[in-house]
N, C-alpha and C positions, 0 to 999 in steps of 0.2 A: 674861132675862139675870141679875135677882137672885137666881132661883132656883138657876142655874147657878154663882156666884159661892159663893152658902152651900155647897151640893154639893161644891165643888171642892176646899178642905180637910179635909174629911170622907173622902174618896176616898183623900186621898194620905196621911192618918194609917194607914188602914186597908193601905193597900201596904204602908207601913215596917213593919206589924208582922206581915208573912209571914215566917214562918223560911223560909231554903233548905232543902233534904232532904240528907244526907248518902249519896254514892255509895255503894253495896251490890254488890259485886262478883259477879254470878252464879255459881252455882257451876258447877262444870266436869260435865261428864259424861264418863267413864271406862267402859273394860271391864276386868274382871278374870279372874285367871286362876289357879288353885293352884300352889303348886311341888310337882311330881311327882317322884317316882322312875321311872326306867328301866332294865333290862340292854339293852346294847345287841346284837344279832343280830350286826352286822361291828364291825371295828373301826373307832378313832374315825376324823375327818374333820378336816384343819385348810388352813386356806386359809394361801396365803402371795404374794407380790408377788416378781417376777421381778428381778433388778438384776445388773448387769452385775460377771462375775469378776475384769474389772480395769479401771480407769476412771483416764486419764491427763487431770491440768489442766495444761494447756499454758499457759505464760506468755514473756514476751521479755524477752530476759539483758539488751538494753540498750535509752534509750529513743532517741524519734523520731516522726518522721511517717509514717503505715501508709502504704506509695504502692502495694502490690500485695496483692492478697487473690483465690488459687485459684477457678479459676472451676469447673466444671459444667454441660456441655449450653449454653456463654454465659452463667450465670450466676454470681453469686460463692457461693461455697459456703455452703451451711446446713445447718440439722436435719435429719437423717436421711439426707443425702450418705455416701455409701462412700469409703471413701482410700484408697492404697495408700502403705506404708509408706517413707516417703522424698520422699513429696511435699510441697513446699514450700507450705506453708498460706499464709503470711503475710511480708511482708516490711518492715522499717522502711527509710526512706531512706538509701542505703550512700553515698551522696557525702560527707557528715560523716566517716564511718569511714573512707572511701579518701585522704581528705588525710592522715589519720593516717600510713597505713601510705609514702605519699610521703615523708611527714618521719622514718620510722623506718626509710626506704632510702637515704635522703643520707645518716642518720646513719652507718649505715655501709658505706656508701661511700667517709665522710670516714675514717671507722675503719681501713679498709683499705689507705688510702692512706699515714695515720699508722703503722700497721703496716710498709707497704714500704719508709716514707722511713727505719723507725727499724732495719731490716734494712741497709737501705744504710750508715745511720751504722755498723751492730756491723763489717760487712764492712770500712770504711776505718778504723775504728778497730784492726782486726785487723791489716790490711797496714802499720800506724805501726806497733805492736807487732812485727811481724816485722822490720821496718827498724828497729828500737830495741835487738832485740836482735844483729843480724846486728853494728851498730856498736858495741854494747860487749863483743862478744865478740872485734874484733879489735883493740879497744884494751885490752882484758887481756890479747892474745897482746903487742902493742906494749911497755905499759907495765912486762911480764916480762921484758922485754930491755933496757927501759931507754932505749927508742926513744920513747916517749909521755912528756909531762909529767904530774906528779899532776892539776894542773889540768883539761889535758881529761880524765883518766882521769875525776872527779868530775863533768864535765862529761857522758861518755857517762852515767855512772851516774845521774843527775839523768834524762837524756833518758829512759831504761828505764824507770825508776818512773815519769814523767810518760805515758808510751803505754801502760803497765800501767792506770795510773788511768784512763787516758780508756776502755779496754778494756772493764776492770772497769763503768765508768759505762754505757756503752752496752750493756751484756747485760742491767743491770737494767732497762732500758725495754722490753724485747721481752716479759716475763712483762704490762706493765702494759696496749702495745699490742693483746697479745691478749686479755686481757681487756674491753676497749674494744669491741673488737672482739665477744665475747661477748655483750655487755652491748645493743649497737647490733642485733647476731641477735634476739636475745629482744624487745628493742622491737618488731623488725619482724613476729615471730611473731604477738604478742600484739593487732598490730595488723589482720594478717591473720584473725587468730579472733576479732575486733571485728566483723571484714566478715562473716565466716562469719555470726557470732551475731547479724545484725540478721535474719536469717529460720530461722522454725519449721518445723521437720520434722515430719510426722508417726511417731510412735516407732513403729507397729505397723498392718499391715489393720488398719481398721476404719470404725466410722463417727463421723461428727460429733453430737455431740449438743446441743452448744451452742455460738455463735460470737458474741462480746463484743466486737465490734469491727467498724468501718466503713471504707473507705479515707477516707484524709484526715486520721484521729481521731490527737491528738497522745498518745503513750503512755511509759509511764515502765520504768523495769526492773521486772519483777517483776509488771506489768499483764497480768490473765488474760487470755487469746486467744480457747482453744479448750478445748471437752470433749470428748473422746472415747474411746469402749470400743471392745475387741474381742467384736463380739455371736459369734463363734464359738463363745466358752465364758461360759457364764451362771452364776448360780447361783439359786435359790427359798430365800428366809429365810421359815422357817417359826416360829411362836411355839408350843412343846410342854410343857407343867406339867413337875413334877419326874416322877412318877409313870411316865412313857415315854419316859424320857432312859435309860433300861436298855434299850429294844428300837432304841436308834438311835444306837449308838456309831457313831464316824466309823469310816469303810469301808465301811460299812451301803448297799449299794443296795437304792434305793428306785425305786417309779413315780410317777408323776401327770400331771392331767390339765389342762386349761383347757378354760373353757368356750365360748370363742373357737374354739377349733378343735376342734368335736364330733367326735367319733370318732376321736382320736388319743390315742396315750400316749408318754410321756415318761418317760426311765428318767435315774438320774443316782447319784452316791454322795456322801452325809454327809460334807463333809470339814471341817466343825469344827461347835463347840457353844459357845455362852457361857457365860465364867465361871461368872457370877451371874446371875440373873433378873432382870426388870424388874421394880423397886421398886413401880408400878404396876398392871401385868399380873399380876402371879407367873408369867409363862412364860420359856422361855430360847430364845433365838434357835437357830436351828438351819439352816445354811447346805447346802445341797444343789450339788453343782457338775456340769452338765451340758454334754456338746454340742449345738450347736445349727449344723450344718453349713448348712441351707438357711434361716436366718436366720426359721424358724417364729415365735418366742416373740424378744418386745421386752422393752427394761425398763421396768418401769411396770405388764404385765400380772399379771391373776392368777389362780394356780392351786392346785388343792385337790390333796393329799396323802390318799390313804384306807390306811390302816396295817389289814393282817389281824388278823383277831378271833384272841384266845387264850383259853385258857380262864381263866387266873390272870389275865388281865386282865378277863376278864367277870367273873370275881370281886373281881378289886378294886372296879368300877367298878359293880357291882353297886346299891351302894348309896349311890348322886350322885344329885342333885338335880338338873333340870334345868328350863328355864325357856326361853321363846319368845325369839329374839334381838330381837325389837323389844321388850320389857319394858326391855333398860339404857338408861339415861342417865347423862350426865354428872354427877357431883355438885359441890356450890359448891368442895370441894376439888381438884378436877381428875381425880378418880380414876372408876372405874368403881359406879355403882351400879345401886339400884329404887325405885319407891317400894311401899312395902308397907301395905295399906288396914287399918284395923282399926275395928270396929263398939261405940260405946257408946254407950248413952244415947238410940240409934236416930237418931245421928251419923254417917257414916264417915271419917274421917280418914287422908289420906294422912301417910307420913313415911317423908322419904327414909333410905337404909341401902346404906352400903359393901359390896361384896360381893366375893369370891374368881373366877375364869373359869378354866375350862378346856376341854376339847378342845369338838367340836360331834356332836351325835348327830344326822343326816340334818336335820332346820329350825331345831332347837333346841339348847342350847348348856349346857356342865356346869356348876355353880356348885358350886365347891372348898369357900367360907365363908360364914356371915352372914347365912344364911335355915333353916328347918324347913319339912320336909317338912307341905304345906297349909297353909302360910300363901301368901294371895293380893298378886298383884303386879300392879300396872298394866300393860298391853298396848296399851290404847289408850287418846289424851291424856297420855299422863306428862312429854313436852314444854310442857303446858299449867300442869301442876301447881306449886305451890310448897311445900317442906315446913311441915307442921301445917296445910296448909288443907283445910279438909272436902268433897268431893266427891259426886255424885252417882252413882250407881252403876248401870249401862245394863245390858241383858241382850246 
C-alpha cells in the first residue's frame, strides 16, 4: 500500500505532461486530367429542359371557404389530371355572395316602383297643367268682354303658374328615378359576378400541374388555386454561347431528341432568343416551340439539341479547349469553376479557378476562358478539395 501511495503522484505528474497531438488532415487523393484541344467531327450538342409554352396561375377574385374542388375518376383533382377548358376547378361558398345579390334586387325593385310612383305624379301633374290652362284661357276670353273681375282674372293666372311649377317639378324627378334605377341594375350585376367569381374556370385544355388548396381551406382574393399548362405546345430552352446565335435566328427549325424516348425525334422552331446572357453561364437562353399532340414530352424533361457540323464552325471551334463534365465545381462565388493542380517543390497544390462553358462535344464540354491548353484539372475528388490545399495525386 505504501508503495502504491509513493507511485500514485509520480504517475499522475507524468499524465499532465502529455501534449495532445494536433489533427493532421489527410490529404485527398485526386485524379487528373489535361485540358485538351478538339475539332469536333458534328456539330455541337446542348441539352436543354422542356417547359411549358404557356402556364396559367389560377387564383380566386374573391375570398371564402373552398366547399367544392373537381373531382377525377372520384377523386379531387391533382398533378398531372387533364381539364377541359371550362371546367369549374374550384369553388368558394356562394351563399355569402347570393344574399348580396337578394339585397341588390329589392333595391331595385324599390327603384322601380320609385320610378312608376314618380311617372304617376308627372302624369297628374300634367292633367292640373291642362286644367290650369283650359281655365285661364277662358277667363281671358271672359275678362276681354269685361264679364270676369281682374281679381279672378289674377286668380286664374296664379292657378297657371302654380300647375306649371308642379309640372315643371315633377319631370325633374323622372331623370333622378332613373338613375336610381341604374344605379340599383349595376349593384345587382356586380353582385351577380360576385356569385359568378366565387368559382375558377379553367382558361384552356390542359392539365393540372399544381393544386394549393383543400376543401374546407379558408381563402382570401388573390390566394393561388391552381397551375396549369397547355402540354399541346411546349417549348426546350436551350443555353447557346454567343458564337451560335448566328446559326439559330428565330424561325430556325430545328430537331432533337430525349433520351426518354429512344428512337424518336422532335422537330420545333426557334421562336425567341435572350437579350443578354447569363451573367454566370455566358450562354443565352434559346427557346424552341414545339407540338406535342400525343402528350410524348412533359415539362421537367430533357433533351439534347445536336446542331450540323459546318465548316466555318469546325474552324471556329477548332481551337477550344475542352475538359470532362465532372472536372466543374461550384466555386465559393457561386459561379462555375476547376480546380487546377500545380507541382512545386514535389507539393501538388490544388486551386480553384473561374472558368467560361460552352457547348458539349459528345462527354465532354468546351471551356470559352480561364484555363491553357495542358494545364491538369481535377476529375476525380474535387468535391473533396478546398482551395490551396495540397493533394495527392492517384494514377
Amino acid at each position: 500500500m505504501k508503495r502504491i501511495a509513493y507511485l500514485l503522484p509520480i504517475l499522475l505528474a507524468l499524465a499532465g505532461c502529455k501534449k495532445e497531438e494536433p489533427f493532421v488532415r489527410p490529404i485527398t487523393p485526386v485524379k487528373l486530367q489535361a485540358v485538351e484541344r478538339e475539332s469536333p467531327e458534328e456539330g455541337p450538342r446542348y441539352s436543354g429542359t422542356v417547359e411549358p409554352a404557356s402556364r396559367y396561375d389560377l387564383a380566386f377574385r374573391l375570398g371564402g371557404f373552398v366547399e367544392q374542388i373537381h373531382t377525377v375518376g372520384g377523386r379531387l383533382v391533382y398533378e398531372g389530371d387533364q381539364v377541359a377548358k371550362g371546367t369549374v376547378l374550384a369553388k368558394v361558398r356562394q351563399s355569402d355572395y347570393q344574399v348580396k345579390v337578394a339585397q341588390a334586387t329589392s333595391q331595385l325593385d324599390q327603384a322601380r316602383a320609385a320610378l312608376a310612383q314618380t311617372e304617376e305624379g308627372v302624369r297628374g301633374a300634367k292633367a292640373g297643367l291642362d286644367k290650369a290652362k283650359g281655365d285661364f284661357d277662358r277667363a281671358t276670353a271672359l275678362f276681354a268682354k269685361e264679364s270676369l273681375t281682374k281679381s279672378d282674372m289674377d286668380g286664374a293666372t296664379a292657378q297657371l303658374k302654380g300647375a306649371q311649377a308642379n309640372y315643371d317639378g315633377a319631370l325633374t324627378q323622372l331623370p333622378l328615378a332613373k338613375a336610381r334605377i341604374a344605379g340599383a341594375q349595376g349593384l345587382v350585376d356586380e353582385a351577380n359576378l360576385s356569385v359568378k367569381d366565387t368559382a375558377i374556370l379553367a382558361p384552356v385544355d390542359g392539365i393540372i400541374l399544381k393544386r394549393l388548396i383543400e376543401v374546407g381551406s379558408l381563402v382570401g382574393p388573390g390566394t393561388p388555386a391552381f397551375i396549369m399548362a397547355n402540354l399541346v405546345t411546349l417549348k426546350a430552352v436551350f443555353g447557346a454561347p454567343d458564337i451560335l446565335l448566328g446559326r439559330l435566328p428565330v424561325g430556325t427549325n430545328v430537331t432533337f431528341k430525349s433520351e426518354a424516348l429512344p428512337g424518336r425525334q422532335f422537330s420545333g422552331r426557334v421562336s425567341s432568343i435572350a437579350p443578354a446572357a447569363d451573367p454566370r453561364t455566358r450562354v443565352f437562353d434559346v427557346d424552341i416551340t414545339f407540338s406535342n399532340p400525343n402528350m410524348l414530352l412533359r415539362p421537367g424533361m430533357v433533351v439534347s439539341l445536336q446542331l450540323p457540323a459546318m465548316k466555318a464552325l469546325k474552324t471556329e471551334m477548332a481551337s477550344s479547349l475542352v475538359i470532362p463534365m465532372n472536372a466543374i465545381v461550384r466555386t465559393k462565388a457561386g459561379t462555375q469553376g476547376v480546380f487546377v493542380v500545380t507541382e512545386s517543390a514535389g507539393k501538388a497544390t490544388a486551386r480553384s479557378r473561374e472558368i467560361g462553358l460552352g457547348g458539349t462535344l459528345k462527354n465532354r464540354i468546351i471551356v470559352t476562358s480561364g484555363l491553357q491548353e495542358g494545364e491538369r484539372v481535377i476529375v476525380a475528388g474535387a468535391s473533396l478539395v478546398q482551395d490551396g490545399e495540397v493533394v495527392q495525386i492517384i494514377p
